[in-house]
N, C-alpha and C positions, 0 to 999 in steps of 0.2 A: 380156434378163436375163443377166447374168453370174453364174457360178455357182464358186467356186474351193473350193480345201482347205487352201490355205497362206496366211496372213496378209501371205508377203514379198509373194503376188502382189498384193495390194490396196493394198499401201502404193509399191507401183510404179505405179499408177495413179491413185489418189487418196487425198488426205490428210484427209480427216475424212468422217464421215456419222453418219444416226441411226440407230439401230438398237435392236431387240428380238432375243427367243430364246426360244424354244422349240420340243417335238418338233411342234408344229401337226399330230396325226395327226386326218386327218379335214376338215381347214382347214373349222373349220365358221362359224355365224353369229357365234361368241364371237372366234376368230382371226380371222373377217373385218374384226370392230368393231378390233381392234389396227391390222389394216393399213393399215385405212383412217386409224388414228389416227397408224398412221407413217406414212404418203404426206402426209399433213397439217403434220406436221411437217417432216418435210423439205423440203414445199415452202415454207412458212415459213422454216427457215435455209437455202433453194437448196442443199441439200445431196441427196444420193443418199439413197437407200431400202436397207437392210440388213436381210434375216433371218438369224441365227445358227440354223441349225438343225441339231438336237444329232441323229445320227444312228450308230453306234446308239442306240435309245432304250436308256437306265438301265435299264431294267429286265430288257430282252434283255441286256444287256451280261451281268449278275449272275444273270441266272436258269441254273440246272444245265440245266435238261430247259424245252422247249416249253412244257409244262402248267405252267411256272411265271411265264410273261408273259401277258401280257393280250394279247389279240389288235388285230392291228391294222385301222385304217380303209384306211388308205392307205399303200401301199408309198413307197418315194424317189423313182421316175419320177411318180408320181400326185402328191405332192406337189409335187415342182418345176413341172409344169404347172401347177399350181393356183396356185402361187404368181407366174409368169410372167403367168398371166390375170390376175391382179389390179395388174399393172404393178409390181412389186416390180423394182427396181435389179439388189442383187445379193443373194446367197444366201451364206452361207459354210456347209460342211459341216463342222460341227465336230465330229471322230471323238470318242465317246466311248471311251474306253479306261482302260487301267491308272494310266498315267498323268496323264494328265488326272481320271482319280479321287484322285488323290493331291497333286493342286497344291491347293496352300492357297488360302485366296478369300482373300487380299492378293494373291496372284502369278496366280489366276485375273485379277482386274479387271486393274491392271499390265499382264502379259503380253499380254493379248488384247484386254481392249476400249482401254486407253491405248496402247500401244506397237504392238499387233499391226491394229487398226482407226482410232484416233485418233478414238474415237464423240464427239462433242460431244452426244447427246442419246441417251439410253437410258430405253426405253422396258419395264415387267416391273411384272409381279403382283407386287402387294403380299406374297405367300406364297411368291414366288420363294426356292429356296433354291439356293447351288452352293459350289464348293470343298472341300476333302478333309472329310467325313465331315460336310458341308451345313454347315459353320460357316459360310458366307456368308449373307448374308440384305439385305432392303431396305435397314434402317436403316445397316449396313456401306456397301453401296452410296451410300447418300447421304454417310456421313461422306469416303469416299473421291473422292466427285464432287464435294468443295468442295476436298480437294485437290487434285486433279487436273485440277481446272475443265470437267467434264463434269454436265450436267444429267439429273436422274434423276423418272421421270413415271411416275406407277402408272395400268396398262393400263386402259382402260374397260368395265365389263362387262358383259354380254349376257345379259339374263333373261327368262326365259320363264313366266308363270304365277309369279310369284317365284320360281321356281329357276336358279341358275344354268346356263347350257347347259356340257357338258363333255361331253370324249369317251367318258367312263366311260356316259354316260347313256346318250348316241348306242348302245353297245357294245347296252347292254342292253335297248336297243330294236331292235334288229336281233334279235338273240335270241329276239325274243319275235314276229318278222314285222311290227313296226307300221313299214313300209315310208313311208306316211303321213307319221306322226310324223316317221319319221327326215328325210324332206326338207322338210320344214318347218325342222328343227333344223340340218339344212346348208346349205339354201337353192338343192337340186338332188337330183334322185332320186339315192341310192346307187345307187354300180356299181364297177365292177375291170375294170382294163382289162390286158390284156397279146397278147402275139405268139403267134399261131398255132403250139404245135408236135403233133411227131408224136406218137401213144399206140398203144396195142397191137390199135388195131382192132377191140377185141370191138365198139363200139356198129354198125361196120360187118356187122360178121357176123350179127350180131341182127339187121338190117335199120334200125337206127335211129343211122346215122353221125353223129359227135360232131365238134365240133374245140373241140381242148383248149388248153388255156392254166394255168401257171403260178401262180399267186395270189400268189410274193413273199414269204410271210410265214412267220414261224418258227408262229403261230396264227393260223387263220383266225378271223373273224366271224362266219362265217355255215357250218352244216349242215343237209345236207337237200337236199329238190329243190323247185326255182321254178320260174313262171312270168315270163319277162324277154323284155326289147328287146335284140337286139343290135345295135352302132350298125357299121356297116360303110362307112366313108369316111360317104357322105350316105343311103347305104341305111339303114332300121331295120329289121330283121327280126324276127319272132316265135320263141323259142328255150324248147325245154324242158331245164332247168340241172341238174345235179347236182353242187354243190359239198362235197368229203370231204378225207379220208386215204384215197384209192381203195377206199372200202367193202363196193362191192358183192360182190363174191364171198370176204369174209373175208379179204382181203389188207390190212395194215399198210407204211404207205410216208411219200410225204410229200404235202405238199396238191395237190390238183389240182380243175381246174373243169371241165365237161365240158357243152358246147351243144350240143343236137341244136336245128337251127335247122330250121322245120317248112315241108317244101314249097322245099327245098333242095336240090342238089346239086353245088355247085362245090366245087373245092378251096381251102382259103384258108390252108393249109398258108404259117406265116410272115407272112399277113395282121397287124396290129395290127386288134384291135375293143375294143369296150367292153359289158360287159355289163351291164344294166338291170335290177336287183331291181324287180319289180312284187310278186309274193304268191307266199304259200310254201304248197305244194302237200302236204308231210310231210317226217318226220324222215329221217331214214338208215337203212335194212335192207338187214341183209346176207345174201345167198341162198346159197344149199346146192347150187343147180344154175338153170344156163342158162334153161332154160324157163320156171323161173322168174320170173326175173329179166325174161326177153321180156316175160311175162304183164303184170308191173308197169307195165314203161315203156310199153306200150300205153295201159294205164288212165293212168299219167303224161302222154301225150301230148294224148291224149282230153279230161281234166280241163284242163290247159294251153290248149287253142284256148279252150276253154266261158269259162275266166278270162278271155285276152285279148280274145275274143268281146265282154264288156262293156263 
């Protein structure tokens, strides 16, 4: 999979494909049915595979403060994997920005998918909307794809129980621990995946070493402490989670995830793992003192075997 940010570069290697867009956070069962509905077609017009995906998401972009986006499933490394798994072509990263907030949806299609892609087939929601101030819309799209001689196909959709699957759902099923559900609804157990870095060592000094990892996101999904797998190369290991704003002793900062993996001791310091939501153990409390805190994580770890125990 080819992955660019500049239009010159696609148009120096190939002259048409088909293509869809959107943030696909999550790439759940509903963006899987599109993919598969553009690999289809493209193999139909022998043409390459295209996802435009809009990064930052709209809604980061505009939000003042954190608490004002909706949290995310999947960072842009978790996403471009996911989208590589599924034999996608190529990827364009389309920065959203000030600009591109401001381009009217006649110089959006134009610019980008005629002259910047040369899409012969475009693929999008019926509710699709883009260009300065969402004046773009399907029926636009179609009147402009009889100009321009480019084919326009509303996405297929993916229900569940008649509900449509969306990421908003998925969100609000995590929230709630139906771990279950949620892999059902993505078609793979939820997890986050990032690189080993360094933290300040308190889980060490507690006696219950952690390695920690990044989460990527301006909002998290998930608070509180799990019980999870952690996927290490082909190892899977047993891990007690604490994913916050570094909660535990009344500290304010930014997200962090923290594995104590149980019956452990190597360094994985810079390792990449992947972490595995199985069931959530309780909410976030914050301690007044150390011993506390020890006291918790013990019962935290106790609870955590008994869970994976099953």
């Amino acid at each position: 999979m080819i992955i660019f940010q500049d239009t010159n570069h696609f148009s120096q290697i190939q002259q048409s494909c088909v293509a869809t867009i959107g943030k696909f956070d999550g790439v759940h069962l509903g963006h899987q049915l599109i993919l598969d509905q553009l690999k289809q077609k493209a193999e139909q017009l022998e043409l390459p595979s295209l996802v435009i995906l809009i990064e930052p998401h709209p809604e980061e972009f505009f939000a003042a403060s954190a608490d004002d986006c909706p949290a995310r499933l999947t960072d842009l490394n978790e996403k471009l994997d996911l989208l590589e798994s599924f034999g996608i072509d190529y990827v364009f990263q389309l920065a959203f920005s000030k600009p591109l907030s401001e381009l009217s949806a006649q110089d959006y299609i134009k610019d980008i998918l005629v002259d910047g892609l040369g899409v012969a087939s475009f693929i999008v929601g019926h509710d699709f909307r883009f260009g300065h101030k969402r004046g773009g819309d399907f029926t636009l799209l179609q009147k402009k794809g009889m100009e321009f001689d480019f084919e326009v196909i509303e996405t297929a959709a993916y229900e569940r129980n008649g509900h449509r699957i969306s990421s908003t759902i998925i969100r609000e099923q995590l929230a709630k621990g139906e771990f279950s559900l949620v892999e059902q609804l993505l078609g793979r157990p939820y997890s986050i995946k990032g690189r080993v870095v360094r933290g300040k060592q308190l889980g060490t000094d507690l006696g219950f070493p952690t390695c920690n990892i990044n989460p990527q996101r301006r909002q998290i999904p998930l608070h509180g402490v799990f019980a999870c797998e952690v996927k290490l190369g082909e190892r899977v290991l047993k891990a007690a989670v604490n994913i916050g704003y570094r909660p535990t002793l009344g500290e304010d900062g930014d997200a962090l995830l923290e594995a104590h993996i149980l019956d452990f001791n190597e360094d994985l310091y810079g390792s990449m793992i992947e972490v595995i939501f199985k069931h959530k153990i309780r909410e976030e409390v914050k301690f007044t003192d150390l011993e506390a805190l020890k006291r918790q994580i013990s019962a935290d770890v106790d609870q955590v075997r008994e869970v994976l125990a099953q």
